[in-house]
C-alpha positions, 0 to 999 in steps of 0.5 A: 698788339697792332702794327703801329707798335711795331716802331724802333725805340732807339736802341743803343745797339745795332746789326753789327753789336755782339752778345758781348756788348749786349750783356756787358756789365749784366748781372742775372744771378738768381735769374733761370734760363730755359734755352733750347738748343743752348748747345750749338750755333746761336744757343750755345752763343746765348747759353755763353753769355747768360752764364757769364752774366750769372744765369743758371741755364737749362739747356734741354737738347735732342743729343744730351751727351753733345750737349754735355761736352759742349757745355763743359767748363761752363758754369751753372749749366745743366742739360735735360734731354728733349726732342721737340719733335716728340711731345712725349719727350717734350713733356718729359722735359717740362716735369724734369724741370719743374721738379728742379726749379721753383721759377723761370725767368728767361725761355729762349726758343733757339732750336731749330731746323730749316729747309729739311726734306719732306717727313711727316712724324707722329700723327702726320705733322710736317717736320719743320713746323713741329720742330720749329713751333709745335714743339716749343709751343707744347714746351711752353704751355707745359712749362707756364706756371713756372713763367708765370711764377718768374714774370719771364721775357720768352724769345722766340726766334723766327726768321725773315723767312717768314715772309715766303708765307703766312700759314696754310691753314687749307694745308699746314702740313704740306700733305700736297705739294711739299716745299722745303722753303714754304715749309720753313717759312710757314713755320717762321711766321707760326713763331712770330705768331706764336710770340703775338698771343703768348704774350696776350695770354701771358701779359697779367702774369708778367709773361712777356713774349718776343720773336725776332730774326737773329739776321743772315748766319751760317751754323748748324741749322743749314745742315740739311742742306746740301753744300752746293745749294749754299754755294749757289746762293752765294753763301759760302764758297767752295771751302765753306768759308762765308761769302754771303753779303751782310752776313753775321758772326754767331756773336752777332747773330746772338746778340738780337735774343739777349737784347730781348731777353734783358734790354730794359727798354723793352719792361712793359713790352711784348707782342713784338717782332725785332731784329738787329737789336731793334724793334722791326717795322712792317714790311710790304709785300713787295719787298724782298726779305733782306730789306727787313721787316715783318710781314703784317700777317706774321704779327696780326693778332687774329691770326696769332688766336686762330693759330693758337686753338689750332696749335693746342688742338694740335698738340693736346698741350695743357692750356694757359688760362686766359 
């Protein structure tokens, strides 16, 4: 994985195409999804679209009951309880679905927090890069033999915010000087990172990996923060309608993940950072986050290794054999 692979292959969709679009026509009976956060927001937009296409999804989520009722009428839907934040629970859920299910091909990384106040859970990890990437790392780790067996796609998703900062390897978890925004963009860039060496890892075994910026949607992962600072970002306005420049529907926001999870134009791909439907080129550091891209640091394959070790040390989670 370099950056000069970081090139658009001509993609029939774009920033304005739909899940809908994007699964047009697709037929994933037999096929397996794991989707995190397959209940709210962009997963539950993604869970949608994959079981009208056929897919049997899993949906593993930190309030089952929510998720039940919001996935009710669907079918071929399951919920399996988990909190990304809790590797007891984390492993919990990875047994519960390799008792249930012999492959997977499909594992979409959708849950997630952002901008939350300072926590530190467990042994003192910082909130956000747990929940964002520690826990589904562990899922990951957890659940490859099952990937392997599928030669699954797995999709992460990250975000531009990833170019606020690459890791703080002096102080990941933010025991000094916490920044809410720092935070989540430290944990976007461990996605993108994460995505480079699973798919290094996993590539013999047709294990694939992507990350990608689902693009500018207001759902739930704004929940923490507070209606007027979205109003002074010019998000929305004083109703909650959105107001924001370039912002996309769900369906829009959605359409990136299944784009990457089905598009055969990306077989015998993987390592690669996307958005819009589209392979995303790099960025420089002068360019503002809206303009696209990803930062080359957020892609860099000694990095990705680096925060690999640092991320099984971290976690205890069980080894993919390299």
């Amino acid at each position: 994985m370099t950056a000069i692979d970081q090139q658009p292959l001509g993609s029939p969709f774009s920033a304005s195409s739909t899940a809908e679009e994007v699964t047009a026509g697709l037929d994933l009976r037999g096929a397996t999804a794991v989707v995190t956060g397959g209940y709210s927001g962009l997963g539950l937009e993604t869970t949608r679209n994959l079981a009208a296409a056929g897919a049997r999804v899993i949906v593993p989520a930190r309030r089952p009951d929510t998720a039940r009722a919001a996935l009710a009428g669907l079918a071929g839907c399951e919920v399996v309880p988990l909190d990304l934040t809790d590797p007891a629970s984390v492993r919990a859920a990875a047994a519960r679905i390799h008792d249930s299910v012999e492959r997977i091909d499909l594992l979409m990384a959708i849950a997630g927090v952002m901008a939350t106040p300072e926590r530190h859970i467990g042994p003192g990890w910082e909130s956000q890069l747990a929940a964002n990437h520690l826990g589904h790392f562990t899922l990951t780790c957890e659940l490859y033999p099952l990937l392997a067996a599928g030669g699954a796609r797995v999709v992460v998703n990250s975000s531009a915010g990833h170019t606020l900062t690459d890791i703080r390897w002096h102080d990941p978890h933010f025991r000094t000087g916490y920044d809410k925004w720092l935070a989540y963009g430290q944990a976007k860039t461990a996605n993108a990172l994460f995505a480079v060496h699973l798919d290094v890892l996993g590539r013999d075994d047709g294990v694939r990996a992507f990350a990608l910026h689902p693009g500018k949607i207001i759902t739930g992962l704004q929940r923490e923060m507070a209606h007027q600072e979205q109003i002074d970002r010019g998000w929305v306005d004083e109703h909650g309608n959105v107001i924001g420049a370039d912002f996309k529907t769900p369906s829009q926001g959605s359409a990136t993940g299944l784009w990457a999870a089905t598009s055969p134009l990306l077989d015998d791909r993987g390592g690669l950072y996307l958005e819009d439907c589209e392979v995303a080129s790099t960025s420089t550091p002068d360019q503002h986050m809206d303009e696209g891209g990803v930062r080359e640091y957020a892609i860099d394959p000694d990095s990705a290794a680096r925060l690999w070790d640092l991320s099984l040390a971290t976690t205890g989670a069980t080894p993919i054999p390299r």
